[in-house]
GUDRENLUM-619933 format. One record per residue: z, y, x of N, C-alpha, C, O in turn. Coordinates in steps of 0.02 Angstrom, whole numbers, plus 32768, in hexadecimal, padded with zeros to 4 digits. Example, Ala and Ser with C-alpha at 12.3 -4.5 7.8 and 13.67 -1.06 7.14 Angstrom:
<pts>
81867EE4829481867F1F826781867F5B829481A77F5A82C8;81627F90828281657FCB82AC818A8002828581928039829E;
</pts>
This chain:
<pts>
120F1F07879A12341ED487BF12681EB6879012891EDE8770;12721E81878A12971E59877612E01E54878F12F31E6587C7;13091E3A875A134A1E42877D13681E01878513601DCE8764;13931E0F87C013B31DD287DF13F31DAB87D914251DB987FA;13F11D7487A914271D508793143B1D2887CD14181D0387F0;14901D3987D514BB1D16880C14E01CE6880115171D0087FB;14E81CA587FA15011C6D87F615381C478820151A1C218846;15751C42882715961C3C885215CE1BF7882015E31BF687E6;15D21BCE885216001B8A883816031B6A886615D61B698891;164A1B3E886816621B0D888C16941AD5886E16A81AC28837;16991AC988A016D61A83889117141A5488C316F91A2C88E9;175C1A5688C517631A4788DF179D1A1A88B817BD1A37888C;17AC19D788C617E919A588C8181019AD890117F419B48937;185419AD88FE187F19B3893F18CE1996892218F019B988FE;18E5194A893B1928194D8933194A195B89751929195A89A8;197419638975198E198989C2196319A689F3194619DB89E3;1959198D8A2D191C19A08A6018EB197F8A5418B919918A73;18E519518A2F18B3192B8A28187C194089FF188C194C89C5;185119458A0A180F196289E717F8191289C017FD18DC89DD;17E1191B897D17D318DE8959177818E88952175518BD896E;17521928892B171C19408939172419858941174D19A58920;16EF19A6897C16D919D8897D16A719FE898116871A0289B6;169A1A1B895516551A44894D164C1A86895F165A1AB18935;16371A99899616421AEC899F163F1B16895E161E1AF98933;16571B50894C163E1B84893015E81B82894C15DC1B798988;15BB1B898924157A1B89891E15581BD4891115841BF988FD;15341BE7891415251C3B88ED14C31C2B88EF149C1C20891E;14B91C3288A7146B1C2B88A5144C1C78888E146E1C8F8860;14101CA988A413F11CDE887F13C21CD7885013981CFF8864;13AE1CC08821136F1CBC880113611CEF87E113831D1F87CF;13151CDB87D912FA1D3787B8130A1D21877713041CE88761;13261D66875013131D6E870A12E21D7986EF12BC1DA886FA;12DB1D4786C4127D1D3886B012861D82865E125B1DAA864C;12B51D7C864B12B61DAB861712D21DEF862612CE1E008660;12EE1E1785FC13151E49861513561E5A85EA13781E8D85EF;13641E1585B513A01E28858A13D81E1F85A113E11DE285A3;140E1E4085B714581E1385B914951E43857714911E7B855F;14BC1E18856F14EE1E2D854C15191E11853F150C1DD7852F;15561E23853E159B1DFB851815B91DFA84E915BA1E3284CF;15DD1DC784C516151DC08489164B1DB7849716581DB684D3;16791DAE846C16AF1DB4846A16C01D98841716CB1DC283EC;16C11D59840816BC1D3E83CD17091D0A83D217251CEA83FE;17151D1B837F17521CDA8362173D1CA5835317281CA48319;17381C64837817221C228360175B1C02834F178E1BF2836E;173F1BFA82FF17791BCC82C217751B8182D417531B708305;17971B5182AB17A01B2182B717771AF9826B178F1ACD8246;173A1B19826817211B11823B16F81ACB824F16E61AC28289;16EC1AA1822316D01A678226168A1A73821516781A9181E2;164F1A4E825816131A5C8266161D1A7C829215E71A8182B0;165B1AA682BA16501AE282E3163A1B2C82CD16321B388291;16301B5982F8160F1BA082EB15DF1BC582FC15DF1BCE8339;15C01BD782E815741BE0830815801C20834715811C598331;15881C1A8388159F1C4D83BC15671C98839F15301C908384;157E1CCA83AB155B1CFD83B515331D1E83DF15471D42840D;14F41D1183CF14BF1D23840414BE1D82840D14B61D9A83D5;14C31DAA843414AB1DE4843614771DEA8438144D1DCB8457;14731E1C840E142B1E3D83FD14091E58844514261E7E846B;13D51E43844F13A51E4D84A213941E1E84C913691E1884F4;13D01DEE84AC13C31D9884C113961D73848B13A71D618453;134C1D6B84B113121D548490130A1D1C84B612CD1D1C84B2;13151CF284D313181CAF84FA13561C8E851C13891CAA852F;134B1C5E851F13781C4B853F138E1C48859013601C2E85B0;13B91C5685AF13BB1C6385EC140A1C38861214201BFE8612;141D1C6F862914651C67864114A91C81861E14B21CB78603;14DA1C4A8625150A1C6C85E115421C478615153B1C168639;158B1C7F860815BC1C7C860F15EF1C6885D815D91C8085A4;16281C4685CC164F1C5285A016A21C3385A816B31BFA85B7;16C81C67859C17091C7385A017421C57857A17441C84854F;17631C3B856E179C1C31852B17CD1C5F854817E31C518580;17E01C8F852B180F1CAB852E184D1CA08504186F1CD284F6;185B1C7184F118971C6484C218D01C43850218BA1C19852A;19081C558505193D1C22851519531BE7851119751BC68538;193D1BDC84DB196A1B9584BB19301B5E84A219311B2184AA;19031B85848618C11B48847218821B478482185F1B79848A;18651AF2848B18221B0684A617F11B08848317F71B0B8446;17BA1B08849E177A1B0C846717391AED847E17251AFB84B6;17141AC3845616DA1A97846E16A51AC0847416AA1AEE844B;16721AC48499163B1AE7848F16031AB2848A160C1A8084AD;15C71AB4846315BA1A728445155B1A908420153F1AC78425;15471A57840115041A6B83CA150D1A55839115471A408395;14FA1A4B835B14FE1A2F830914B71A148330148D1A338350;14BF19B7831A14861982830F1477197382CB14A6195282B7;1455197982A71452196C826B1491197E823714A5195D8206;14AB19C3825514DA19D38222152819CA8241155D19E1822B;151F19AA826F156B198A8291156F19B582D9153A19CB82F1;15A519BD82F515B119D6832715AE19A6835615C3196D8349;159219B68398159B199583CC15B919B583FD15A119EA840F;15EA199F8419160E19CA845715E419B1849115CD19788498;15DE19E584B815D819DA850F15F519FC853E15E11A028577;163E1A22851A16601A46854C16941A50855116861A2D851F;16D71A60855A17051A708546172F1A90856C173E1A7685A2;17451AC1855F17671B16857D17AA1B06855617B11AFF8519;17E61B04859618321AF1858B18361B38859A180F1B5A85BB;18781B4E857418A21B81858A18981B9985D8189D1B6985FF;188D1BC985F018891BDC863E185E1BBF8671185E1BBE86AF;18311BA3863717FD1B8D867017CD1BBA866E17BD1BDB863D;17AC1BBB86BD177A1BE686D817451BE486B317321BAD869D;171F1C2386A316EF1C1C868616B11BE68696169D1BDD86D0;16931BC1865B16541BA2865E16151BAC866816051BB7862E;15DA1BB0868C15AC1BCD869615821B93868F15961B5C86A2;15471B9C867414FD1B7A868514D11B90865F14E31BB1862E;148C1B85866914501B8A866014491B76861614591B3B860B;14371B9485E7143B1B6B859813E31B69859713B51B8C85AA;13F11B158569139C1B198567138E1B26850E135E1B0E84EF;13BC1B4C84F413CF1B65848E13FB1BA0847E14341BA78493;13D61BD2845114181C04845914241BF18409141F1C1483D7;14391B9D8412143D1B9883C314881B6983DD14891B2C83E7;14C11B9783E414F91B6E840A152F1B6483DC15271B7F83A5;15661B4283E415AF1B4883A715DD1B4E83D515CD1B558410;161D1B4D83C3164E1B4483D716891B33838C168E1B3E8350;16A31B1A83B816F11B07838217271B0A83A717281B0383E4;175A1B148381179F1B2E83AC17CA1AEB838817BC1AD38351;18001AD583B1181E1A8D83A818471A92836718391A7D832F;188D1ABC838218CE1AB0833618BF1B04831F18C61B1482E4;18AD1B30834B18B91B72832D18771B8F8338184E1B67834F;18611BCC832C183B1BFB832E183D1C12837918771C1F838B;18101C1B83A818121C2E83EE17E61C7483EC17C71C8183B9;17E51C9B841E17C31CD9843E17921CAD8462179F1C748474;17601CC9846917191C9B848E16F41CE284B916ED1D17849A;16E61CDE84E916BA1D3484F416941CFD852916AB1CD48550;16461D14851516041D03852815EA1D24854A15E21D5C8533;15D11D1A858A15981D5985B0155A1D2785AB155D1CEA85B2;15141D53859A14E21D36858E14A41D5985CC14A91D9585D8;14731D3685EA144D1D52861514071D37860813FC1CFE861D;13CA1D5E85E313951D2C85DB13831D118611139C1D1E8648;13431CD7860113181CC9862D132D1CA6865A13071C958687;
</pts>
């Protein structure tokens, strides 16, 4: 039997009582088509091109991935190299909630803005 990845996200805008959008909290189960998961806990520099994230070893496809900035003060892009160049498509501020989605590459970067940030990854195949 396969194991069961839990998905849970929402969204809400609110200035005073006023609701601007709202999206319930959502919760999806899908089967795990593989059986790898694992986490990091990596320093992303502010190295130009970005940094190649750290895949754990057991993660043989691509699946579902979490990821964290744990730094206080700086953020960090999470992104691909196009022909050598970085492309951002994400970006994790100080104290923001972790990021979750479906990756369709476990060929990922990240870069951290003025300083060096803490980054910790949970990875789930399939």
């Amino acid at each position: 039997m396969a194991n069961t990845i839990s998905v849970s996200t929402g969204l809400a805008v609110k200035s005073g009582s006023t609701f601007f959008l709202s999206s319930p909290q959502a919760t999806k189960n899908v089967a795990q088509t593989g059986t790898g998961t694992g986490q990091s806990s990596q320093v992303i520099p502010t190295t130009a091109g970005g940094t190649a994230i750290a895949i754990p070893s057991g993660i043989g496809s691509a699946g579902w991935a979490t990821f964290q900035n744990l730094d206080p003060t700086n953020y960090v892009d999470i992104g691909v190299q196009v022909s050598g160049a970085f492309e951002t498509f994400g970006r994790l501020l100080p104290g923001d909630p972790p990021a979750q989605f479906r990756l369709s590459t476990l060929t990922i970067y990240a870069l951290a803005n003025t300083a060096s940030v803490q980054m910790l990854c949970k990875f789930a195949e399939g």
